[in-house]
C-alpha positions as CSV (number, residue, x, y, z in Angstrom):
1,X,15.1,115.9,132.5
2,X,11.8,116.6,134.7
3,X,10.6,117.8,131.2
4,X,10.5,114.7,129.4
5,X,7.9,113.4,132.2
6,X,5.4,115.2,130.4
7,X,6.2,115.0,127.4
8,X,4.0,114.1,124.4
9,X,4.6,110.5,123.5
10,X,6.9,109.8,120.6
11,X,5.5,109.1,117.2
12,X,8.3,106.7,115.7
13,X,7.7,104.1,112.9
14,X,6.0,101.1,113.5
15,X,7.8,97.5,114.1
16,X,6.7,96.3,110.3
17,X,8.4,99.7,108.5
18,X,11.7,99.4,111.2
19,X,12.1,95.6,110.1
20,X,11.7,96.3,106.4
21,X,14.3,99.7,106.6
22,X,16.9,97.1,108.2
23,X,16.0,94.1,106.0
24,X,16.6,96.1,103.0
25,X,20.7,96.0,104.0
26,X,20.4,92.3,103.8
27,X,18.4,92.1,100.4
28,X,21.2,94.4,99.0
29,X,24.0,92.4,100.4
30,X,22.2,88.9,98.5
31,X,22.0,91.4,95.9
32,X,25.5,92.0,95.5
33,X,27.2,88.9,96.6
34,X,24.4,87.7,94.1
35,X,24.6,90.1,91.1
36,X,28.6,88.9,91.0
37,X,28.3,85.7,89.5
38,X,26.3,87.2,86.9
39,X,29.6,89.7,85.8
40,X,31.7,86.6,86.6
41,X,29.9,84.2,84.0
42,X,30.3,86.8,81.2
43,X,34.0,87.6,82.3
44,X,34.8,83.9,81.8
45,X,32.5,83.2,78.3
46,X,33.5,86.6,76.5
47,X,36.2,87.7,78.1
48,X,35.2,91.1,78.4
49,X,38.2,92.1,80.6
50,X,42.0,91.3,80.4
51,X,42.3,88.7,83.5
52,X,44.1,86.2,85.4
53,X,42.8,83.9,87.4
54,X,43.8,85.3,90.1
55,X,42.4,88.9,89.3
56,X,39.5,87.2,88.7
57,X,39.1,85.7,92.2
58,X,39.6,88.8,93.3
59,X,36.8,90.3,91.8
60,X,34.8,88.2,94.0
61,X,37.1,88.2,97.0
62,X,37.8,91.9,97.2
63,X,33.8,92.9,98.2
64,X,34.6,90.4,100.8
65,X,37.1,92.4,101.9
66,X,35.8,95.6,102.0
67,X,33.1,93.8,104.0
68,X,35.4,92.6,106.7
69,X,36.6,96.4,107.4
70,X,33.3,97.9,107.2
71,X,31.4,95.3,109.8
72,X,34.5,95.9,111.9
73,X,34.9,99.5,111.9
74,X,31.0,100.2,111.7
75,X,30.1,97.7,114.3
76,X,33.0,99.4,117.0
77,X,31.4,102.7,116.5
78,X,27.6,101.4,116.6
79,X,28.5,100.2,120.1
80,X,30.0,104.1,120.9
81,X,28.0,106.4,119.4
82,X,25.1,104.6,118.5
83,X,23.3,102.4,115.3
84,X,21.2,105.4,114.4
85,X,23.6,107.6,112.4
86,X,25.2,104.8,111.0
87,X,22.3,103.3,109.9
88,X,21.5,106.1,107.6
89,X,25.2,106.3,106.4
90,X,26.5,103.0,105.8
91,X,24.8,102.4,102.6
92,X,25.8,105.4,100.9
93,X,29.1,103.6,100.0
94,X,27.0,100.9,98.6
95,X,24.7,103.6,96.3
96,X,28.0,104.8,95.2
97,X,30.2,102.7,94.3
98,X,27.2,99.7,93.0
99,X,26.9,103.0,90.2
100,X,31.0,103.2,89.8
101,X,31.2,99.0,89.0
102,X,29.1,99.4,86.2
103,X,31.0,101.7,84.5
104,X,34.4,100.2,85.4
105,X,36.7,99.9,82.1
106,X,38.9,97.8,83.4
107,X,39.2,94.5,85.5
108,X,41.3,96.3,88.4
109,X,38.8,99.4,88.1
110,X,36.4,96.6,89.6
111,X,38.3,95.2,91.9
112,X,38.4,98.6,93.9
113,X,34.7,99.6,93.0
114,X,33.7,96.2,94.5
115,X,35.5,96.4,98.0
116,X,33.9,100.0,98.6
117,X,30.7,98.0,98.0
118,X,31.7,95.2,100.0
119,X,32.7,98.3,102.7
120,X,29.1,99.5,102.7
121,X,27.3,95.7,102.8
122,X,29.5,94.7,105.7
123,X,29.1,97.8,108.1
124,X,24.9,97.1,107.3
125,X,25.6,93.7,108.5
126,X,27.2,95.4,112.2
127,X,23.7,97.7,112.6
128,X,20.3,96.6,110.5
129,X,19.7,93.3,112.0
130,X,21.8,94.6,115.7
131,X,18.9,97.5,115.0
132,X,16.2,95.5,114.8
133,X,17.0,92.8,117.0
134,X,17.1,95.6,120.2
135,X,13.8,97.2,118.8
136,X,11.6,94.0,119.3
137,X,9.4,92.3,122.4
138,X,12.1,89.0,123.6
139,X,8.6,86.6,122.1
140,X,9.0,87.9,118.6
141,X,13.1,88.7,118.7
142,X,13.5,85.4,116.8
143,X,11.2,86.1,114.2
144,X,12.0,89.9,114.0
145,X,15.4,88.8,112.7
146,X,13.8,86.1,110.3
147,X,12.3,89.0,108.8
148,X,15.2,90.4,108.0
149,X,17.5,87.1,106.7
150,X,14.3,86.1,104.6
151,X,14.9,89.7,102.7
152,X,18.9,88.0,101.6
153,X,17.4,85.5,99.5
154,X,14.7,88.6,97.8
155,X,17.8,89.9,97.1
156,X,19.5,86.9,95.9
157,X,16.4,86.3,93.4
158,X,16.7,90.1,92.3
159,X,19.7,89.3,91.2
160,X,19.4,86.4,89.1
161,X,15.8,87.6,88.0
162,X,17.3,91.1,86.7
163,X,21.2,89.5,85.6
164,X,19.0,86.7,83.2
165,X,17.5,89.4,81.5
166,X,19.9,92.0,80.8
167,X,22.1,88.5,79.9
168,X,19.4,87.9,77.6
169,X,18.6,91.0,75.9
170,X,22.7,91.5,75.9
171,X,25.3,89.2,77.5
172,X,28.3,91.9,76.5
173,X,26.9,94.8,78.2
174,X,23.7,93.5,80.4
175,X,25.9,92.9,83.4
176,X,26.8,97.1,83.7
177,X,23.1,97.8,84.6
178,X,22.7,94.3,86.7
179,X,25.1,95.8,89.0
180,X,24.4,99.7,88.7
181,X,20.9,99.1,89.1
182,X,21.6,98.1,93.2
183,X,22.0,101.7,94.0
184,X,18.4,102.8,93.2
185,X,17.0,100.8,96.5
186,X,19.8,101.8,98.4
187,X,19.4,105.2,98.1
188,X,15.6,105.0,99.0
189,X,16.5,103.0,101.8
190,X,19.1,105.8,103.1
191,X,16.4,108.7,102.7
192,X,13.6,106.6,104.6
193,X,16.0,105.7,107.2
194,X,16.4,108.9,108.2
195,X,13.4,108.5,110.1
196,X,14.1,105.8,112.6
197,X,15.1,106.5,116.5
198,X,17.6,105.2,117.8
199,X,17.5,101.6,119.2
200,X,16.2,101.7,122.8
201,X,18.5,99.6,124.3
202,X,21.6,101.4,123.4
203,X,20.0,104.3,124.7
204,X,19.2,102.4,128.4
205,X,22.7,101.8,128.0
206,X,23.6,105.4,127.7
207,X,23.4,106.8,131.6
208,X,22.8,110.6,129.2
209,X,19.4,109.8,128.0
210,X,16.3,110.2,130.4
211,X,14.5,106.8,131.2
212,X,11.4,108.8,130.1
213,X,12.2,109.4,126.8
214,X,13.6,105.8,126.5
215,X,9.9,104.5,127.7
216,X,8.4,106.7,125.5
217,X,9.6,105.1,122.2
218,X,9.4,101.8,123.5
219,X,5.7,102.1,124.3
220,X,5.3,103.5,120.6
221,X,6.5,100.1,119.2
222,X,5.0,98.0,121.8
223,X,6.9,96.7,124.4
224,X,5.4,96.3,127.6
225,X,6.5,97.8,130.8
226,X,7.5,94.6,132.4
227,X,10.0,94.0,129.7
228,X,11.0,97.7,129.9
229,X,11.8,97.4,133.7
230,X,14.2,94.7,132.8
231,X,16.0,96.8,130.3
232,X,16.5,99.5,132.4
233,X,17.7,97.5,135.1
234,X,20.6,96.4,132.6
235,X,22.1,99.8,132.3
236,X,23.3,99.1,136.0
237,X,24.8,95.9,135.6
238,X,26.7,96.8,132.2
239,X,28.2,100.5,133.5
240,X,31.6,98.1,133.7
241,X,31.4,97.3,130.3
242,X,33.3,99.8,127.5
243,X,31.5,100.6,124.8
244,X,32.9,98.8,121.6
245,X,35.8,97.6,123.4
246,X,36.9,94.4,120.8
247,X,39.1,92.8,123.8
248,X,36.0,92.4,125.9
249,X,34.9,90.3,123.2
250,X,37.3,87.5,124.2
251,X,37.8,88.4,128.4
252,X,36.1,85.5,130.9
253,X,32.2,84.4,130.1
254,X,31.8,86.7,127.1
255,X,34.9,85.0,125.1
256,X,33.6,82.1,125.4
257,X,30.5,82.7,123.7
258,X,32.6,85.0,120.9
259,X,34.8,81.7,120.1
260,X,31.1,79.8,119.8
261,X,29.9,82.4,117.3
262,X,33.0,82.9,115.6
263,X,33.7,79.4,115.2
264,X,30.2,78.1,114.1
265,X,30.0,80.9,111.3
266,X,33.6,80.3,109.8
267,X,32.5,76.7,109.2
268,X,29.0,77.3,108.1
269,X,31.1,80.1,105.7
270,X,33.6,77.5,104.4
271,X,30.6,75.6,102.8
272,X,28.1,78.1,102.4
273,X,30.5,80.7,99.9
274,X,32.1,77.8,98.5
275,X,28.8,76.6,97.0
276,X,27.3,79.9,97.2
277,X,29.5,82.0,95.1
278,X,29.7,79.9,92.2
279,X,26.9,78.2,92.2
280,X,26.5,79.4,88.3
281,X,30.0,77.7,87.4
282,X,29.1,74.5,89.5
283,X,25.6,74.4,87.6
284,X,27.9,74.7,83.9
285,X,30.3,71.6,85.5
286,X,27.1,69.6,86.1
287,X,26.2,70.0,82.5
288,X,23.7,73.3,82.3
289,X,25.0,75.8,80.1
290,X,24.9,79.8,79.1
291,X,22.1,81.7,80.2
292,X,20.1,78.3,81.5
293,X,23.2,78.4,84.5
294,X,21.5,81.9,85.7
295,X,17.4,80.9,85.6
296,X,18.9,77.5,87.6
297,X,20.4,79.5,90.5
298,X,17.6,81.8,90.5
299,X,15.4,78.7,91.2
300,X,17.1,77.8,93.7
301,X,17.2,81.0,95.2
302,X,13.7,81.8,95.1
303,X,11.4,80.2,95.8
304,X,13.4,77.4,97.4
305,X,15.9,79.6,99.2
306,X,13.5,82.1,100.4
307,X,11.1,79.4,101.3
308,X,13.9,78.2,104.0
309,X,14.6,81.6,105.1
310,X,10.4,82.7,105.9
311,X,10.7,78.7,107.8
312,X,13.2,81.0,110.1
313,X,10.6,83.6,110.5
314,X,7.6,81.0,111.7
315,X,9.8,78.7,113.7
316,X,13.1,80.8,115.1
317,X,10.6,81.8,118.4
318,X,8.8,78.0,118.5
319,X,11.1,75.5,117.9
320,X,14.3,77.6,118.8
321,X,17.7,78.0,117.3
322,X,19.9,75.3,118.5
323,X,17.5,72.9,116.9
324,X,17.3,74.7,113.7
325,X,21.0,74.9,113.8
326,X,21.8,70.9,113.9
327,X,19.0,70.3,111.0
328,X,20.7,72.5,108.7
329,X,24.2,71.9,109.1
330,X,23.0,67.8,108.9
331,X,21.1,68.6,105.9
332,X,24.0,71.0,104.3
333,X,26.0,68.2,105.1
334,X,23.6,65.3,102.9
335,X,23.7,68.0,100.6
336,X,27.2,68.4,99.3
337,X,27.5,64.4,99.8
338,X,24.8,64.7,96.8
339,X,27.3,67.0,95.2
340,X,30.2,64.9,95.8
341,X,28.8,61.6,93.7
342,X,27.0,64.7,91.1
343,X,30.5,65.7,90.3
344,X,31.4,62.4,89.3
345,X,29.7,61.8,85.9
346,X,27.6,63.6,83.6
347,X,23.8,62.7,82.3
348,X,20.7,63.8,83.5
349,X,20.6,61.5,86.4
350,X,23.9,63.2,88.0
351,X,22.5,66.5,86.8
352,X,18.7,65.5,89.1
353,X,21.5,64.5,92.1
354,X,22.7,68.1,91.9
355,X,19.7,69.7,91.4
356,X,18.5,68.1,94.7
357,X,21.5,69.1,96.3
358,X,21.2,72.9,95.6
359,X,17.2,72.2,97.2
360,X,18.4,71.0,100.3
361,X,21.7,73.3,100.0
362,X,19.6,76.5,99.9
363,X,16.3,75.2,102.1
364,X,17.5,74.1,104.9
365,X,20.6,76.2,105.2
366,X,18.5,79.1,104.8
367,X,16.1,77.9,107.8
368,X,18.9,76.5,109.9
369,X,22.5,78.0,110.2
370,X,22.2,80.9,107.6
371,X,19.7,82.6,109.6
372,X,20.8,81.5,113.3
373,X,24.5,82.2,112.7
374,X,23.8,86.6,113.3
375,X,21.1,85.5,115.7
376,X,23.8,84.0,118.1
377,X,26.5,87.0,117.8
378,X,23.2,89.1,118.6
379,X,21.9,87.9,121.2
380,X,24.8,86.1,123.3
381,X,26.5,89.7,123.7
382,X,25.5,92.7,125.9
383,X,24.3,95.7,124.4
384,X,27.5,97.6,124.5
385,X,29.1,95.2,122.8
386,X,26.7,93.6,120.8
387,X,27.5,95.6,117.5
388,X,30.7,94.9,118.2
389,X,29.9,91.2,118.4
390,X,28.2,91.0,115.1
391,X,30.6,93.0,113.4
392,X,33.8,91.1,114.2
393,X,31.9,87.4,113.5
394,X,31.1,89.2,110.1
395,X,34.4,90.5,109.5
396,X,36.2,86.9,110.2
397,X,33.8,84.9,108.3
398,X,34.5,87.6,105.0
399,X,38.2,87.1,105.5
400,X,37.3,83.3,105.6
401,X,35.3,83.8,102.7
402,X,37.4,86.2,100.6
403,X,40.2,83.3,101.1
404,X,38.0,80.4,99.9
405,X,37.4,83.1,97.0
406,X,41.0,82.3,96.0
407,X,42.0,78.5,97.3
408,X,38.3,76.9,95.9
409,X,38.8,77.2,92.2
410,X,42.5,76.2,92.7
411,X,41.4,73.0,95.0
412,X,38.9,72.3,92.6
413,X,41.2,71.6,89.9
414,X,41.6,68.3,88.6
415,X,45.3,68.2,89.7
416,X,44.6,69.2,93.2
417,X,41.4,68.1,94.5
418,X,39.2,67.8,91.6
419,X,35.6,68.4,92.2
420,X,34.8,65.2,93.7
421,X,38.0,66.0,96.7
422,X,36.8,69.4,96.8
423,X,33.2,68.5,98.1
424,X,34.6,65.8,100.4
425,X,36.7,68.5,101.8
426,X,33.4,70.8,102.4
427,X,31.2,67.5,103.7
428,X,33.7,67.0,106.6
429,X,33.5,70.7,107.5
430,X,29.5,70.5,107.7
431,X,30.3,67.4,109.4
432,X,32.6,69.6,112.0
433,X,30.1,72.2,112.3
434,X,27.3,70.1,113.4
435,X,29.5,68.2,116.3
436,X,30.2,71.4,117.2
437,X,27.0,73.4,117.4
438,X,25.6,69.7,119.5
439,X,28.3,70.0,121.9
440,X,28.8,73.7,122.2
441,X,25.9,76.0,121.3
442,X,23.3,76.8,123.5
443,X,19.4,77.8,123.7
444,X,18.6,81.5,123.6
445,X,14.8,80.8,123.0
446,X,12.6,81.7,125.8
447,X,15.4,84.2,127.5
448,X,15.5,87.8,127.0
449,X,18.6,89.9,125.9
450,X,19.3,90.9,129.7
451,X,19.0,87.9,130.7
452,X,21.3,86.1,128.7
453,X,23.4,89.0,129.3
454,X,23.8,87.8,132.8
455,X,23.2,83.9,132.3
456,X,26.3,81.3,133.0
457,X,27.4,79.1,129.8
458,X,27.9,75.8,131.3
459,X,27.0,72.1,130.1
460,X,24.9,70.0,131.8
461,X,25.9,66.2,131.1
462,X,26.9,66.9,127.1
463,X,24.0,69.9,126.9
464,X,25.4,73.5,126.5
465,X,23.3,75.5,128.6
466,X,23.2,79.1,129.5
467,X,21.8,79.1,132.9
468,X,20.2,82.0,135.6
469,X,21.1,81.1,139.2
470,X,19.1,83.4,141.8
471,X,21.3,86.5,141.5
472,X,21.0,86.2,138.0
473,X,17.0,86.9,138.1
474,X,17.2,89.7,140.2
């Protein structure tokens, strides 16, 4: 131990290369959840496969899945043994299996590639942005993890930009490589992550590891001493806490803030995969058709999508997250009431009230609750349990998701819903989510992870608040 006192200091990537190793597991996950509507266009036009509806749901509900177990499982270990090792391993299921779809024969052959995929994307969601998150100053967290939500919509456009031209050059076959050509960054990413430490704050949380050698690679990536002082004082105060333990998720102040995150993200999900997944099929009810369906969503994915997502980036650390949270949810709100009277004729004028839908949809989602919902299961849990955190709000909001997979294009039918109920039904919930996040969500800007480790969550007057008394800052 006395050693590492004198040791030389450790060389460890910079911020810049950390952020982009970790965003890369969000690119391929907009990649993938993506790259799906692509195979799911051509199922339905040439039926390429034997299918049911329901196997074809499934398709696109079983990666949802696969996520759910992976962000559990991999986010209960990250807070055990550490992000590091499963940070280089998670996406080898991705590289595998992405390979294994595109050769699939048969529609159930995907069905099972596509959860193992799902598997891999979900336990990435548990450690790259948890990773990340715990390697950066408290003034730049916000934007640290802009960074790496801004990569989803990359991703997103990757897909579209690379399943419009394999449609083009050959709708039958095109969508194999679409979906087989994911594994080449993985694989990269997997072989360059094999440089990265392990996150600092799990190891100040780990009483085996020297406080010298945790200094060391924080002072390579450039947090200051003051901050480091706090960090270390939080090993103390969390040595009560069990590592990964999923019921202290929902014991005295911490369940509290777990309902908040889990209950903010399964609305925003409702309405964000309900629009999001078949935004290609919603496109050919509004009266674009074939290919045209895919260069549309790719629009709206980039630049207009990623636009929203860098806003996150510039203003997460400025203007905060519970601001940024109300204007989106309003906004995604406005935007499937545009979608509600677009569904209700056909012409170019109701096609120009969808198009402007899908802007606001994607912009200001992107800026508001798509990028703060992970930043509020980061940050409003400890380090031992933070992991843990992220990876059971992912895993609930997938098996939300996976279920809309199934129930949307059944309430969308004309003699359930129809399209116009369906986007009623998805207004109130936006409508739900935004009362919820004014009444119940709290600030994190301006506090550090220790801190709001040890803050209260009370309201003052209607204002959620999470607030240090005098033990607190000590």
């Amino acid at each position: 131990m006395e050693s590492n006192a004198y040791a030389k200091p450790v060389k460890v990537p910079g911020r810049s290369i950390i952020t982009s190793l970790s965003a890369m597991g969000y690119f391929l996950d907009g990649y993938d959840l993506s790259v799906i509507s692509v195979f799911t266009l051509v199922l339905v036009t040439y039926h390429i496969f034997r299918y049911t509806a329901f196997t074809e749901s499934f398709v696109t509900g079983s990666a949802l899945l696969g996520a759910f177990v992976g962000a559990v499982l991999f986010g209960h270990y990250a807070d055990r043994i550490g992000r590091r090792y499963l940070y280089i391993f998670d996406l080898i299921f991705f590289a595998v299996f992405a390979v294994l779809t595109a050769l699939a024969t048969n529609i159930y052959e995907m069905i099972a590639f596509r959860f193992f995929v799902g598997l891999g994307v979900g336990a990435d969601y548990s450690l790259s942005p948890v990773y990340t998150t715990e390697m950066y100053p408290n003034a730049k967290r916000g934007g640290g993890y802009g960074w790496v939500w801004t990569f989803w919509s990359l991703g997103a456009a990757a897909a579209f930009i690379i399943g419009y031209g394999f449609y083009l050059i050959d709708p039958l076959t095109g969508w194999r490589w679409t979906l087989g050509l994911g594994a080449i960054p993985a694989i990269v990413v997997v072989v360059m992550r094999m440089r990265m430490p392990e996150s600092i704050r799990w190891k100040a949380a780990d009483k085996n590891v020297s406080e010298q050698e945790i200094r060391d690679v924080a002072d390579s990536i450039g947090i200051k001493k003051e901050e480091m002082d706090s960090i270390m004082a939080e090993r103390n105060r969390e040595s009560r806490i069990r590592s990964g333990s999923l019921s202290s998720l929902f014991k005295g102040e911490y369940g509290k803030r777990t309902l908040i995150v889990w209950i903010q993200w399964i609305l925003y999900d409702i309405a964000g995969y309900g629009i999001g997944l078949y935004s290609p099929l919603i496109l050919k009810e509004l009266g674009v058709s074939g290919s045209y369906t895919l260069l549309y969503s790719f629009m709206f994915y980039m630049p207009i999508g990623f636009m929203g997502a860098f806003g996150a980036v510039m203003l997460n650390d400025r203007v905060g997250r519970r601001p940024l949270q109300i204007l989106g949810f309003g906004s995604m709100a406005l935007a499937i009431l545009l979608f509600f009277f677009a569904a209700s004729g056909k012409g170019q004028v109701f096609l120009a009230i969808g198009i402007l839908a899908f802007i606001i949809d994607y912009a200001l989602g992107n800026l508001g609750p798509g990028n703060t919902m992970g930043l509020y299961a980061i940050e409003l849990l400890p380090t031992k349990l933070r992991s843990s955190s992220m990876g059971s709000a992912t895993g609930i909001t997938r098996i939300v998701s996976f279920l809309s997979a199934f129930l949307f294009p059944y309430l969308s039918k004309p003699t359930v819903l129809g399209k116009e109920g369906f986007f009623f039904v998805l207004f109130v919930v936006m409508i739900l989510a935004l009362i919820f996040t004014i009444f119940f969500t709290p600030e994190t800007k301006g506090l550090s992870l220790e801190e709001i480790t040890v803050a209260k969550y009370r309201h003052e007057g209607w204002k959620p608040v999470l607030a240090l008394d005098d033990t607190s800052k000590k």
